[in-house]
C-alpha positions in Angstrom: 3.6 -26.8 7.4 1.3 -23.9 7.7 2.6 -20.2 5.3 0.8 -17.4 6.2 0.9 -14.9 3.5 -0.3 -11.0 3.4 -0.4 -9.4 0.1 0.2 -5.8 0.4 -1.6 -4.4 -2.6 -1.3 -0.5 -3.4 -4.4 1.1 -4.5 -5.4 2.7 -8.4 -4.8 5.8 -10.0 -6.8 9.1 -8.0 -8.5 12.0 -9.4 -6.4 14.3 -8.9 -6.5 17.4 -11.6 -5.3 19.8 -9.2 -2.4 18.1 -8.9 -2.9 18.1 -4.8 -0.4 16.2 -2.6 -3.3 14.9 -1.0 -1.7 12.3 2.1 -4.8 11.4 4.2 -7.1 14.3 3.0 -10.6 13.1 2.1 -12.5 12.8 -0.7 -9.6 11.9 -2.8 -11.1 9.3 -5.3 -10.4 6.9 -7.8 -9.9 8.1 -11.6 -11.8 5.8 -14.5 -8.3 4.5 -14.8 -8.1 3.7 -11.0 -11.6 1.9 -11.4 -10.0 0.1 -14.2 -7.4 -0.9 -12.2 -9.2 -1.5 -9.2 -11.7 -4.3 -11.2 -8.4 -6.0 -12.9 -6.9 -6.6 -9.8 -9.4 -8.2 -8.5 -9.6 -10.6 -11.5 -6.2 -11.1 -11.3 -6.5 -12.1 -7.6 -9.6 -14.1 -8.3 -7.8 -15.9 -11.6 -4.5 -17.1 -9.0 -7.5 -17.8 -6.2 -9.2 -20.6 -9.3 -5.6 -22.0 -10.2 -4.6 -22.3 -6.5 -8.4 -23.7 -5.3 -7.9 -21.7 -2.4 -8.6 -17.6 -2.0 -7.8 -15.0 0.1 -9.8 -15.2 3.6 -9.3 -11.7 4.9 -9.7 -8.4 2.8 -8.3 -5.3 5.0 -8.2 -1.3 3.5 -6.9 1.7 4.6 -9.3 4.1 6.1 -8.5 6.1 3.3 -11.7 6.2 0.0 -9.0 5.7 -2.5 -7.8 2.4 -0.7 -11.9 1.3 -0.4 -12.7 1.9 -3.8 -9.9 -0.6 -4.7 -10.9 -3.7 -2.9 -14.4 -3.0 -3.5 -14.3 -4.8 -6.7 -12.4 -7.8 -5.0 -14.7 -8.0 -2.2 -17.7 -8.5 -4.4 -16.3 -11.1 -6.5 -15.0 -13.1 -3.6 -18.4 -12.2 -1.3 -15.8 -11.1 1.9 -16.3 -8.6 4.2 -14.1 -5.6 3.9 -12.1 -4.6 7.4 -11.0 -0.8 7.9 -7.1 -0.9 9.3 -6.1 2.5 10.2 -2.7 1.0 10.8 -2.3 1.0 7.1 -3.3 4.5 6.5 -1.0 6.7 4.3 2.5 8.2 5.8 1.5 11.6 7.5 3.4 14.5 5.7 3.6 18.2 6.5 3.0 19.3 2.5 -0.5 17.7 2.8 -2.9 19.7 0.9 -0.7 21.4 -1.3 0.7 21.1 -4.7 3.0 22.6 -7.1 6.1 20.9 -5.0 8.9 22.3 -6.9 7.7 25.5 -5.9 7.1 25.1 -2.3 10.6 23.4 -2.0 12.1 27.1 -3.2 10.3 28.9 -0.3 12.6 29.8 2.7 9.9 29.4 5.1 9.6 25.4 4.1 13.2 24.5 4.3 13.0 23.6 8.2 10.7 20.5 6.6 13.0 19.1 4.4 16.5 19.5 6.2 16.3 15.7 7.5 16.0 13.4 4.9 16.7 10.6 7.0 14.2 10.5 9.8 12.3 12.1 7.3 11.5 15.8 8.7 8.4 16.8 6.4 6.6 13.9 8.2 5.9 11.0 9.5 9.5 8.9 10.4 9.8 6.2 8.3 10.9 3.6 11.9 6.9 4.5 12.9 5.1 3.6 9.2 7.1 0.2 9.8 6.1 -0.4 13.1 2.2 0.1 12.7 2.2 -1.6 9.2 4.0 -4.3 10.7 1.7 -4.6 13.7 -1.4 -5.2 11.0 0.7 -7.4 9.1 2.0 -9.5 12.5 -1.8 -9.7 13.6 -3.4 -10.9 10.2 -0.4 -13.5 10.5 -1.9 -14.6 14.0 -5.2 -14.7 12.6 -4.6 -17.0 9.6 -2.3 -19.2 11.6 -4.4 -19.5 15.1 -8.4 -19.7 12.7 -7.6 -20.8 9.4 -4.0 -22.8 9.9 -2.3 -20.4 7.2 -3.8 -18.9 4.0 -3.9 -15.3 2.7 -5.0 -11.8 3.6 -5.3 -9.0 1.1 -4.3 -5.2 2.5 -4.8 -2.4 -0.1 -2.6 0.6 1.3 0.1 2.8 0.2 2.8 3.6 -1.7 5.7 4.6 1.1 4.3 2.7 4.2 4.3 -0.4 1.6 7.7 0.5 0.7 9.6 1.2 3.9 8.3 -1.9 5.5 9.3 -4.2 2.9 12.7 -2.2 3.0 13.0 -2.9 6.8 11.9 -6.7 6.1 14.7 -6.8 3.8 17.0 -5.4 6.1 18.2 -2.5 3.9 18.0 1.0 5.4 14.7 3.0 5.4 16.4 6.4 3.6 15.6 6.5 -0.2 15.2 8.1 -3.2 11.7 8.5 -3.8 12.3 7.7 -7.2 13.0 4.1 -6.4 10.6 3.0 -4.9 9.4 -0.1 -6.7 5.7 -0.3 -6.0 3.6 0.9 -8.7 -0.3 1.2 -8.4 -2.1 -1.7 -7.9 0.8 -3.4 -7.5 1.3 -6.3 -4.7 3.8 -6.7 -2.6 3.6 -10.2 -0.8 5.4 -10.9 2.4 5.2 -15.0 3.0 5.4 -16.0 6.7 7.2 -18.8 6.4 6.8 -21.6 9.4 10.5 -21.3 11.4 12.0 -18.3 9.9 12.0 -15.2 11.5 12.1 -12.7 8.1 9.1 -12.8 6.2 10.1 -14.1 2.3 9.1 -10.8 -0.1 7.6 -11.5 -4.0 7.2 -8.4 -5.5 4.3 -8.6 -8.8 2.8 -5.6 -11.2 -0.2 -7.4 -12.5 -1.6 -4.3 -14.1 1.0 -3.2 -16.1 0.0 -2.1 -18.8 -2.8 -0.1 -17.2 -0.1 1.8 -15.0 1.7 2.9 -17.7 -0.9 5.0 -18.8 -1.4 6.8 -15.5 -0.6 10.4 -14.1 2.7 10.4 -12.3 0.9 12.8 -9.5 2.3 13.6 -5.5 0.0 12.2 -2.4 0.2 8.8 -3.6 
């Protein structure tokens, strides 16, 4: 029976010197470490594509430069188109723009943002980055099912709409600790539609390793 399966892949390290929590602002692009790990994932994808005989047969980015700049590399080597989902774009937040967080978190006038970590209240809820995500991901499903009977899509987005949706696919609750968030860059987060279930089945890989331990922990991911 037919598995449709979307790999939710977050993109490589960003130039960032300014330290800038930089959400959906433009410009923001890779590093020469996110180009490094923007090329490596795409072997890595291309290296599973020759031991499977079968590769990926949609390639979907974020809007976003950094998220493009990713799958470029993959697109090339697999000679696929690259579709723009703004349905995958990064999580709105109120701090977008500025940096230094530790210090804006000690102004008074910023404490309205943060006095809901729940929903949350510096930006977007978490309930509406799982609902759009989940839209893409329900209509690449479609796609692969109803044009290609199953097969795979690659989606390079981000770190906390990648996150909370596998959180809700998982059934847990969508609050966190930022800090636990297990999805490091370039990593890929696969959720396999299997044929009569109704939860999607999660794998959860790091390919690039040891190329993400050498990055800049930095905001705006």
């Amino acid at each position: 029976m037919s598995v449709a399966t979307i790999h939710m892949v977050r993109h490589g390290e960003v130039h960032n010197p300014g330290e800038v929590l930089y959400g959906r602002l433009p410009g923001f692009h890779l590093s020469s470490l996110g180009y490094q790990m923007a090329d490596a994932i795409a072997d890595w994808f291309v290296d599973r594509a020759t031991e499977r005989g079968e590769a990926p047969k949609i390639l979907v980015s974020s809007p976003l430069l950094r998220a493009q700049e990713t799958i470029q590399p993959l697109a090339e080597a697999l000679g696929l188109p690259v579709r723009i989902e703004r349905r995958v774009i990064e999580a709105g937040n109120k701090f977008e723009g500025r940096s230094d967080m530790s210090s804006q978190l000690k102004k008074p006038w910023n404490w309205p943002l943060v006095l809901n970590p729940f929903r949350p209240s510096w930006g977007e809820p978490y309930r509406a980055q799982v609902q759009r995500v989940s839209s893409a991901m329900f209509d690449l499903r479609d796609e692969l099912l109803a044009r290609h009977g199953g097969g795979e899509a690659v989606v390079v987005s981000h770190q906390l709409p990648i996150w909370v949706t596998r959180l809700s696919a998982e059934r847990a609750r969508l609050w966190h600790d930022p800090r636990e968030r297990e999805c490091s860059l370039t990593s890929v987060t696969t959720f396999h539609f299997d044929p009569g279930y109704h939860l999607p089945r999660i794998e959860y890989r790091e390919p690039n390793a040891e190329l993400t331990g050498s990055a800049a922990a930095l905001p705006g991911a």
